[in-house]
C-alpha positions as CSV (number, residue, x, y, z in Angstrom):
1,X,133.3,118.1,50.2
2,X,136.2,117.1,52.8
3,X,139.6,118.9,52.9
4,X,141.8,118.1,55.2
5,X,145.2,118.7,56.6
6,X,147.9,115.8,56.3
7,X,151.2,116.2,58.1
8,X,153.9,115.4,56.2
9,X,156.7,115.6,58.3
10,X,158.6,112.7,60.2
11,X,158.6,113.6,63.6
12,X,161.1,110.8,64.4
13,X,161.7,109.5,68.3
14,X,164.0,113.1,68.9
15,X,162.3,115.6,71.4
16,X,162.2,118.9,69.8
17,X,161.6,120.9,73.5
18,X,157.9,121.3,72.4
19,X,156.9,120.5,75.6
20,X,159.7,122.8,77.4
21,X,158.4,125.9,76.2
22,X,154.6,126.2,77.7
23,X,153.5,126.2,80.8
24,X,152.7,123.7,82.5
25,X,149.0,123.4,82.2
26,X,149.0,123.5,78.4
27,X,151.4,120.7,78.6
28,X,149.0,119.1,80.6
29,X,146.0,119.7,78.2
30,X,148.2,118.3,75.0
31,X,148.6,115.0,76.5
32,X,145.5,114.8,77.3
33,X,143.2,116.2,74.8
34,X,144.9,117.5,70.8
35,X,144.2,121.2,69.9
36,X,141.5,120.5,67.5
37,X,139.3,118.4,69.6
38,X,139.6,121.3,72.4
39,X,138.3,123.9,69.8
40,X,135.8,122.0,68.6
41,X,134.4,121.3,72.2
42,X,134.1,124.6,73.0
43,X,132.0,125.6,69.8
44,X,129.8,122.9,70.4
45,X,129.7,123.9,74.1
46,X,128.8,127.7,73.0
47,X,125.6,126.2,70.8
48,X,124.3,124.8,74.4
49,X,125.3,127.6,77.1
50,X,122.8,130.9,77.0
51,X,124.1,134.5,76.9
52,X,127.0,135.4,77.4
53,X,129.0,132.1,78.5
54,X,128.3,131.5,74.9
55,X,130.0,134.7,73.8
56,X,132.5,133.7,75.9
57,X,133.1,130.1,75.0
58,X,133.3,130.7,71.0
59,X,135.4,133.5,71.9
60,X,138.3,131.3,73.7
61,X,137.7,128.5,70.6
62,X,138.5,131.4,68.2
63,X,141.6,132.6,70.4
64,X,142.9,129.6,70.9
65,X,142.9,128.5,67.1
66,X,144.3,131.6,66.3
67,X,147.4,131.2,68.8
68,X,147.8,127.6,67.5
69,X,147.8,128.8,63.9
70,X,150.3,131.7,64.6
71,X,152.7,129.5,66.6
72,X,152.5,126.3,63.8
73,X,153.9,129.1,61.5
74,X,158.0,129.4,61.6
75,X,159.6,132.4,63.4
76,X,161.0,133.6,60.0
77,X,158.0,133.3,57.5
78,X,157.0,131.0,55.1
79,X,160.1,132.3,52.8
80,X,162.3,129.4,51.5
81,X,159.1,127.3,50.1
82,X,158.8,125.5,53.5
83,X,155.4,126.0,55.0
């Protein structure tokens, strides 16, 4: 079974100030590498590294999805129908 996530939104050409809000070096690591591909990267690199590295690694893949997740969601809920 596959499920996946399609965005359905039209981002258009306008800059929303996405960029304007983190640091620098987040900015930094969106243009070069997306979110998920980051996360997934450091699972995989928790199967290989021994100990607590490992610990350490899935740890930062499972914050980092979380603060993704919490910051896709709007400031005012998911009242309104819009998600």
């Amino acid at each position: 079974m596959l499920v996946a996530f399609v965005e359905a939104r039209d981002h258009g050409d306008a800059d929303d100030g996405h960029h304007a809000r983190e640091p620098w070096i987040l900015t930094a690591f969106d243009l070069i590498f997306p979110w998920p591909a980051i996360i997934v990267w450091l699972c995989i690199a928790s199967r290989y590294a021994d100990g607590w590295a490992g610990v350490g690694l899935i740890y930062a893949a499972i914050m980092i999805a979380a603060w993704r997740g919490l910051r896709a969601l709007p400031s005012d809920g998911l009242k309104d129908d819009r998600q």
